[in-house]
C-alpha positions in Angstrom: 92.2 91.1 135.6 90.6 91.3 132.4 93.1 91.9 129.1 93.0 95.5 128.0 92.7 96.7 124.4 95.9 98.7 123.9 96.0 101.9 122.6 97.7 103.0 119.4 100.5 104.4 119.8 100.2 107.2 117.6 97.1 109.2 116.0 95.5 107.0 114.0 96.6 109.7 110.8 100.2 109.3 111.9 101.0 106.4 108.9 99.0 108.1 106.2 99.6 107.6 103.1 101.0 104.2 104.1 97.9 103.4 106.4 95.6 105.1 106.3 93.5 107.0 109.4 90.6 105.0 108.0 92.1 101.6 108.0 93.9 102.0 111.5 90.7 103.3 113.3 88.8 100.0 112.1 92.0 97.9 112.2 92.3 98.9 115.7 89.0 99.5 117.1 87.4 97.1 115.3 89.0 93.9 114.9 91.8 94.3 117.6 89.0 95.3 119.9 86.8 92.0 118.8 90.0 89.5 119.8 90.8 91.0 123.2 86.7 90.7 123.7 86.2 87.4 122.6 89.3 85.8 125.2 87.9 88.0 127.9 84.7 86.4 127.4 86.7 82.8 127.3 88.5 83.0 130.2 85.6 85.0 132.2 85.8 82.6 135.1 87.7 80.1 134.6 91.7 79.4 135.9 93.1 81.6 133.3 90.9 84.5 134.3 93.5 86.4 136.4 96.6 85.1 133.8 99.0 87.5 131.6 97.8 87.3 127.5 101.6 85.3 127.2 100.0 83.3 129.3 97.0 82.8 128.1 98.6 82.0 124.6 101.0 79.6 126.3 98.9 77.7 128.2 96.2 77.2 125.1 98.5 76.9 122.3 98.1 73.2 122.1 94.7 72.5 124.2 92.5 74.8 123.3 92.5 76.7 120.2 89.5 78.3 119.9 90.6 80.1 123.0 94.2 80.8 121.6 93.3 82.1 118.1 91.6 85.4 120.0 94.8 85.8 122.5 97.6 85.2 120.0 96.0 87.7 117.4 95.3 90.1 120.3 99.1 90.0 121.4 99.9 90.0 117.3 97.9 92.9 116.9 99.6 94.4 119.9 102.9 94.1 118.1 102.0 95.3 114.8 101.2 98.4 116.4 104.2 99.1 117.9 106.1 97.7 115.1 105.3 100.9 113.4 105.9 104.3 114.2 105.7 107.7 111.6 109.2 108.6 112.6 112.4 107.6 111.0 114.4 105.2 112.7 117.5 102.7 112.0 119.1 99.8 113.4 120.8 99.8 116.3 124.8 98.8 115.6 124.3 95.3 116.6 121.0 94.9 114.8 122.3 96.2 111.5 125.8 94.0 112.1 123.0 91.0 112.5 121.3 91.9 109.7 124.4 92.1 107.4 125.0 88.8 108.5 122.1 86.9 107.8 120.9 89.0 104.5 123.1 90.7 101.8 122.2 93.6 102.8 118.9 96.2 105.1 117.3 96.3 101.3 117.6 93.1 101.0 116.0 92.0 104.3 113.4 94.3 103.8 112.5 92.9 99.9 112.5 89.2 101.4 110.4 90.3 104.1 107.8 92.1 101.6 107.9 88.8 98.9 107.2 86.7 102.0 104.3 88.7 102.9 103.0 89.2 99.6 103.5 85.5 98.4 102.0 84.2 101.8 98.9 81.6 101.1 95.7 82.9 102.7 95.7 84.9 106.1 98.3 85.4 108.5 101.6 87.7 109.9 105.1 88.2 108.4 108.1 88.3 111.0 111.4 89.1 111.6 112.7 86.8 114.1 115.9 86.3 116.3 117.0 82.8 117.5 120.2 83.1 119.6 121.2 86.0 117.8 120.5 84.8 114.2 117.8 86.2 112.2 115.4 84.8 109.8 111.7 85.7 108.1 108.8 83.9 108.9 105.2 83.6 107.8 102.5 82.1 109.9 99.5 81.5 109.5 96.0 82.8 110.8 97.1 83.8 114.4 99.9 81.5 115.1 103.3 82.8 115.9 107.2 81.9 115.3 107.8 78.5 116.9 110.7 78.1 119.7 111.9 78.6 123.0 114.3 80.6 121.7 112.1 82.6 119.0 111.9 86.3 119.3 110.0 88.1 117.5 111.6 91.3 116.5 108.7 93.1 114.4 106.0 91.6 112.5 103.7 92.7 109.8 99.9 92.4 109.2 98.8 90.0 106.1 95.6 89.7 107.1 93.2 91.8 104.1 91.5 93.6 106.5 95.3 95.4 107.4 94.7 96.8 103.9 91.8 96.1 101.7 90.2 99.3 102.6 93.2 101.3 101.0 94.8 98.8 98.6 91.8 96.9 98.0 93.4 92.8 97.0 97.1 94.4 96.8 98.9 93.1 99.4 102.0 93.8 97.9 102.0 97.4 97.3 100.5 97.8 101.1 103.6 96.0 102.3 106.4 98.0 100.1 104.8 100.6 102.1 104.1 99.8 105.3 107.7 98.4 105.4 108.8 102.1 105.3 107.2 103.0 108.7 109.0 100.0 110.6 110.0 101.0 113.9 113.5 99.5 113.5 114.2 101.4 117.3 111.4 98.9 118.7 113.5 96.0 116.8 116.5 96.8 117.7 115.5 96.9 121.4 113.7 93.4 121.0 116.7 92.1 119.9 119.3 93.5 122.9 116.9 92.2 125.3 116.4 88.4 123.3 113.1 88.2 124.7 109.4 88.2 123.4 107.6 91.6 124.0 105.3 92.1 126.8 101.7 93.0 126.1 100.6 95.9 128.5 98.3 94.9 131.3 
């Protein structure tokens, strides 16, 4: 079973001004659609062909990463997406009582989690992760994802240029302090109950 390009899970106008319909319709249709191509065409008949994208990304991580740079930014991609949403959400009770714990306080998280994007060398993702109930930021690099057994990713943003040169040209920064409005902190907050990675759709 080949891996599908998920949808979006909104109209690709539903971010503006943050993101704009522009950016998401090439974001999305463009280079989302050119990672899920490019592993279907790697694992097009070989043992993996028939395997889950978390499996995919598991089982190339360390052998093969020609192969797992196109799966792990197809599943990042996948995330990002439905990190986001237009409406207005907020931590769940035990999310927000995590946060409080580990930051001094939501606006606080959120401004370490926009300075770590924004001061990030080169190409790559911002996270929010859980380990055993503990949360911490991380950056990665290119398509690689938070380390661990026990890392679960909660949300993650895009800090790859082409996420926002079209409508913040080389500011990073000021496409973060507002993308970081439209976090989906439902979707988080669900991630975290469950303590285990996302699934991307088959």
């Amino acid at each position: 079973m080949a891996i599908k390009l998920m949808p979006l899970p909104y109209a690709p106008d539903a971010l503006q001004p943050a993101v704009s319909a522009e950016t998401l319709n090439t974001h999305h249709g463009k280079h989302h659609k050119a990672y899920v191509d490019k592993t279907n065409q790697a694992i097009a008949g070989t043992a993996l062909a028939d395997h889950s994208l978390e499996q995919i990304i598991a089982a190339t991580h360390s052998t093969d990463k020609k192969v797992f740079n196109q799966a792990a930014q197809a599943w990042n991609h996948g995330f990002y997406w439905v990190s986001l949403t237009p409406e207005s959400t907020k931590p769940s009770a035990d999310l927000a009582t995590a946060i409080s714990s580990a930051f001094s306080s939501h606006q606080d998280m959120v401004e370490q989690l926009i300075t770590q994007g924004a001061e990030h060398f080169g190409s790559g993702w911002v996270w929010l992760v859980s380990k055993a109930g503990q949360l911490s930021i991380e950056a990665t690099h290119d398509a690689a994802q938070p380390e661990g057994e026990d890392a679960n990713p909660l949300l993650v943003l895009d800090v790859w240029e082409h996420a926002y040169y079209l409508d913040r040209k080389q500011d990073r920064k000021v496409y973060l302090k507002a993308v970081s409005g439209k976090i989906d902190w439902q979707f988080a907050s669900e991630n975290f109950a469950r303590q285990s990675r996302w699934t991307y759709p088959r």
